[in-house]
C-alpha positions as CSV (number, residue, x, y, z in Angstrom):
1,X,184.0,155.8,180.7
2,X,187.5,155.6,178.0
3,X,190.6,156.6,179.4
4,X,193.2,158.4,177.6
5,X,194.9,155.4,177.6
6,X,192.2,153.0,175.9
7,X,191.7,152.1,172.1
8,X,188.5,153.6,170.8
9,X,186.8,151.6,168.4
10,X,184.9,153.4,166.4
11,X,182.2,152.7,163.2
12,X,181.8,154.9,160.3
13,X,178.5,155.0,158.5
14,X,177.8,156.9,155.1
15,X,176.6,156.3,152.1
16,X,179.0,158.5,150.3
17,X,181.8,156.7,149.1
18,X,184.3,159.0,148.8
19,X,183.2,160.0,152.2
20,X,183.2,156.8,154.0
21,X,186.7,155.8,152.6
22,X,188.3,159.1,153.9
23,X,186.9,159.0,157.2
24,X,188.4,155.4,157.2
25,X,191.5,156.4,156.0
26,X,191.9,158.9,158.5
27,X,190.9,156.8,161.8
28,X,193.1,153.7,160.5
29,X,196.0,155.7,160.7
30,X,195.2,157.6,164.0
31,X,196.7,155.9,167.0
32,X,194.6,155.1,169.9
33,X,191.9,154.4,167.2
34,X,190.7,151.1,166.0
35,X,188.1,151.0,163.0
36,X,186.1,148.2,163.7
37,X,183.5,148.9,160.6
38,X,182.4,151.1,157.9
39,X,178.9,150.8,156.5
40,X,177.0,152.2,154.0
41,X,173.1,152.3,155.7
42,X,171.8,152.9,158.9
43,X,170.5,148.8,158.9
44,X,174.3,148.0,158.0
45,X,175.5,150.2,161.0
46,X,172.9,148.8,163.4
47,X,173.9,145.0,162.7
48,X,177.9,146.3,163.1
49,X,177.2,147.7,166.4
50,X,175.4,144.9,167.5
51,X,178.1,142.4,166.5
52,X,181.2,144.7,167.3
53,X,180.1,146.9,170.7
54,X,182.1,150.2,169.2
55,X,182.9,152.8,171.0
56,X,181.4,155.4,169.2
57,X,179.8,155.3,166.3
58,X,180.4,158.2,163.1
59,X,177.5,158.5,161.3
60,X,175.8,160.6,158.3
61,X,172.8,162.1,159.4
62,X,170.8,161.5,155.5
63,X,171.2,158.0,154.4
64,X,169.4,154.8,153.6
65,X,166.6,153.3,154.5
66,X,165.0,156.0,155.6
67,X,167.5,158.9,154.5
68,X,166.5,162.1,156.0
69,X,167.1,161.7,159.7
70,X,168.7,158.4,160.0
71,X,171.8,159.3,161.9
72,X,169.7,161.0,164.2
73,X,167.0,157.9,164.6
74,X,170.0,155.4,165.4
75,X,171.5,157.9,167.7
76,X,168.5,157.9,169.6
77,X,167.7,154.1,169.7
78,X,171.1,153.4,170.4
79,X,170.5,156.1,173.8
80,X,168.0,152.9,174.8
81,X,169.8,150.1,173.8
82,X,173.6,150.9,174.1
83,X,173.4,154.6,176.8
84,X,177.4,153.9,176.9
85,X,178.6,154.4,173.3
86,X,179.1,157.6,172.1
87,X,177.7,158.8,168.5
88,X,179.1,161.6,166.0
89,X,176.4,162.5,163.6
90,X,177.8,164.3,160.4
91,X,175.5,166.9,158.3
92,X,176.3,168.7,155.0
93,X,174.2,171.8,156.4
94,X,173.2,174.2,159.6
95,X,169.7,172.1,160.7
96,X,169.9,173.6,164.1
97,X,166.4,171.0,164.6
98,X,168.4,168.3,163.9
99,X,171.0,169.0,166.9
100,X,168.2,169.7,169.3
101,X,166.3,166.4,168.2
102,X,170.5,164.5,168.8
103,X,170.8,166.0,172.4
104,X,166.9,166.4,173.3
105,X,167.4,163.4,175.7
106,X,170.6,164.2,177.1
107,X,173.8,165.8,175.4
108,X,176.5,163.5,177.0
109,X,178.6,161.5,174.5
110,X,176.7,162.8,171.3
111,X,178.5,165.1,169.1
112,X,177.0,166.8,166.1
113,X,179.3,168.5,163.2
114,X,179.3,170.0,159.9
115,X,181.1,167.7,157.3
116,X,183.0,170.5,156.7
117,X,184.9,170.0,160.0
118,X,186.3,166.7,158.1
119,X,188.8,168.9,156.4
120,X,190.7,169.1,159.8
121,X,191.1,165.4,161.5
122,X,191.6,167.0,164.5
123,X,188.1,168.4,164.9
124,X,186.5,165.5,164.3
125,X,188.9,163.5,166.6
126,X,188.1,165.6,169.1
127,X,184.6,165.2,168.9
128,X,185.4,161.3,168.7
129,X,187.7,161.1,171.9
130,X,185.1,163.9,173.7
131,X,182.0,161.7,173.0
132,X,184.0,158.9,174.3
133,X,185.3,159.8,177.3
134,X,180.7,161.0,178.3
135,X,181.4,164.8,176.6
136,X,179.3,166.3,174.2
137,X,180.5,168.7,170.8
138,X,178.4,171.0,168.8
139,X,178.9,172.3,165.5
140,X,180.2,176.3,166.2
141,X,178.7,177.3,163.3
142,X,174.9,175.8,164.7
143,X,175.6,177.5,167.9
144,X,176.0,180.6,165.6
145,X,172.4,180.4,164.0
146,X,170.9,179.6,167.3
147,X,172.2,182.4,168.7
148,X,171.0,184.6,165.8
149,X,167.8,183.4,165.9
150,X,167.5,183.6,169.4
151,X,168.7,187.3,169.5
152,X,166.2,188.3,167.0
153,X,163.5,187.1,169.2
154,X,161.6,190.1,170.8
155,X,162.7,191.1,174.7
156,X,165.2,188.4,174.0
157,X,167.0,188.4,177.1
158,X,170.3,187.6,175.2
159,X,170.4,191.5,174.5
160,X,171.5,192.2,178.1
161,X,174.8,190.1,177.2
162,X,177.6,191.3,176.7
163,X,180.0,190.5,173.7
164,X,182.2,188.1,175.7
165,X,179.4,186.5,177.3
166,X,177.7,185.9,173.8
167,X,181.3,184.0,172.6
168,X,181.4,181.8,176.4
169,X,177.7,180.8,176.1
170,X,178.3,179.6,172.3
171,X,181.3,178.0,173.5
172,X,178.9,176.4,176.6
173,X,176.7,175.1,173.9
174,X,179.8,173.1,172.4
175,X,180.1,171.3,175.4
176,X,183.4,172.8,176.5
177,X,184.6,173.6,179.6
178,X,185.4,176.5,181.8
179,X,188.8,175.3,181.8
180,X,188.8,174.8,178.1
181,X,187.2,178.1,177.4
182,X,190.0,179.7,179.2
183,X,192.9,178.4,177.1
184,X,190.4,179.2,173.7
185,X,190.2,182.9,174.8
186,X,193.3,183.6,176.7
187,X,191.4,184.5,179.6
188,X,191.8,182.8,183.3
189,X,189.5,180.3,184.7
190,X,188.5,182.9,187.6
191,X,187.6,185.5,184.6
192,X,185.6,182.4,182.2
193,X,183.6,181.5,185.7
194,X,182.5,185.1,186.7
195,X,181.3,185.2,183.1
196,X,179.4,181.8,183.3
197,X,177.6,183.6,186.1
198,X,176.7,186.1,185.3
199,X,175.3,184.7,181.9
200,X,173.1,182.0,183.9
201,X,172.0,184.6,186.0
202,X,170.7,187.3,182.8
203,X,169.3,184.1,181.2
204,X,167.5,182.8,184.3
205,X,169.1,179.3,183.9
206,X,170.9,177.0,186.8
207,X,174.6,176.9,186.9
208,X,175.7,173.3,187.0
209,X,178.8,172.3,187.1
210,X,178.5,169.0,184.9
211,X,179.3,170.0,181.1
212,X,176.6,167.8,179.4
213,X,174.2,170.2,182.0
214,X,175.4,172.9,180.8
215,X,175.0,172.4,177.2
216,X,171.7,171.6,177.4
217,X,170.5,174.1,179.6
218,X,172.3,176.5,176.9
219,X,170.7,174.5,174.0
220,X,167.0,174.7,175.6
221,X,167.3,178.5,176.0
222,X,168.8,179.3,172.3
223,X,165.9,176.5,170.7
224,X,163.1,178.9,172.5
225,X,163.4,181.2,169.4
226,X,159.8,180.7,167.2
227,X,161.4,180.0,164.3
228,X,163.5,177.0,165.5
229,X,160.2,175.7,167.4
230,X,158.5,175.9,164.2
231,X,160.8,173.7,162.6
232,X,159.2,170.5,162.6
233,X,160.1,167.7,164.9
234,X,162.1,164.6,164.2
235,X,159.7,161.5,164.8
């Protein structure tokens, strides 16, 4: 695990230029951050890894060779091959299929966010430093469709939440924490946990303690919607 105290170093991969050079500006300058590569393909990313050991890696998820999918494909080898370094895959859009494929074998130190998010460093630091330290980060606004989707779903049984318990469980599917979803939404950790239990309980889903748990039993209940299971799989 990365202590607070510990240099991340950290690859960027995308094949937008303007892109890649901003996301390097911005971690050069960011103390506690060394930039150890940027690369322009997923095979360019792969031999930087190999030769570098990052931290974490920042990658686009649509770029060469295979461009659809890459980011996600090198996430997932690299959950074989290196299950200690974290990854933060970037998207232009809401593919809520994409973020279930990322965390489909376990949601700790992955982190998946719109390239939108870029526009605040801290977002995407946070994601970086979160995915570093074995934490998880998903993109609000994919929570957001999931839980649309999911609530159109006949009998759904998020229709016996309540309005607060709809905003913790999205916030659950970010990968925060009770503690951090107090200070969020000025409410006290007693209030946040009597809330997390409840929601587990209506949704028929454990309770575990661990955050990476947690997100992906709330990630596995929103993907149940039809329409997201119809989406088709990342191979």
């Amino acid at each position: 695990m990365t202590h607070a105290d510990e240099t991340i170093r950290v690859v960027v991969a995308d094949d937008s230029y303007v892109i890649r050079q901003g996301l390097a500006a911005t971690l050069a300058a960011e103390q506690g951050i060394e930039l150890v590569g940027v690369c322009s393909d997923g095979n360019e990313l792969v031999a930087t890894i190999a030769a570098e050991r990052p931290s974490v890696a920042v990658a686009d998820i649509r770029m060469p060779p295979s461009g659809d999918g890459e980011g996600i494909r090198v996430a997932m080898r690299l959950r074989e091959t290196h299950p200690e370094m974290g990854v933060v895959v970037l998207s232009q859009y809401v593919e809520p299929a994409y973020a279930i494929s990322l965390m489909g074998s376990g949601t700790s130190r992955r982190a998946y966010l719109l390239k939108d998010r870029l526009r605040n460093k801290a977002e995407l630091l946070r994601a970086i430093r979160s995915v570093a330290e074995g934490g998880s980060v998903i993109d609000p606004a994919v929570v957001d469709v999931l839980i649309q989707a999911r609530t159109r779903a006949e009998r759904s049984p998020l229709a016996q939440l309540t309005a607060r318990e709809r905003e913790i469980l999205a916030a659950i599917a970010e990968g925060k924490s009770n503690a951090a979803i107090a200070d969020s939404l000025v409410l006290t950790k007693r209030a946040v946990e009597k809330h997390v239990n409840s929601i587990f309980a209506k949704l028929d889903l454990p309770a575990p303690q661990d955050v990476s748990r947690r997100v992906t039993a709330a990630l596995l209940f929103l993907a149940e919607d039809e329409r997201v299971g119809e989406m088709e799989p990342l191979v």
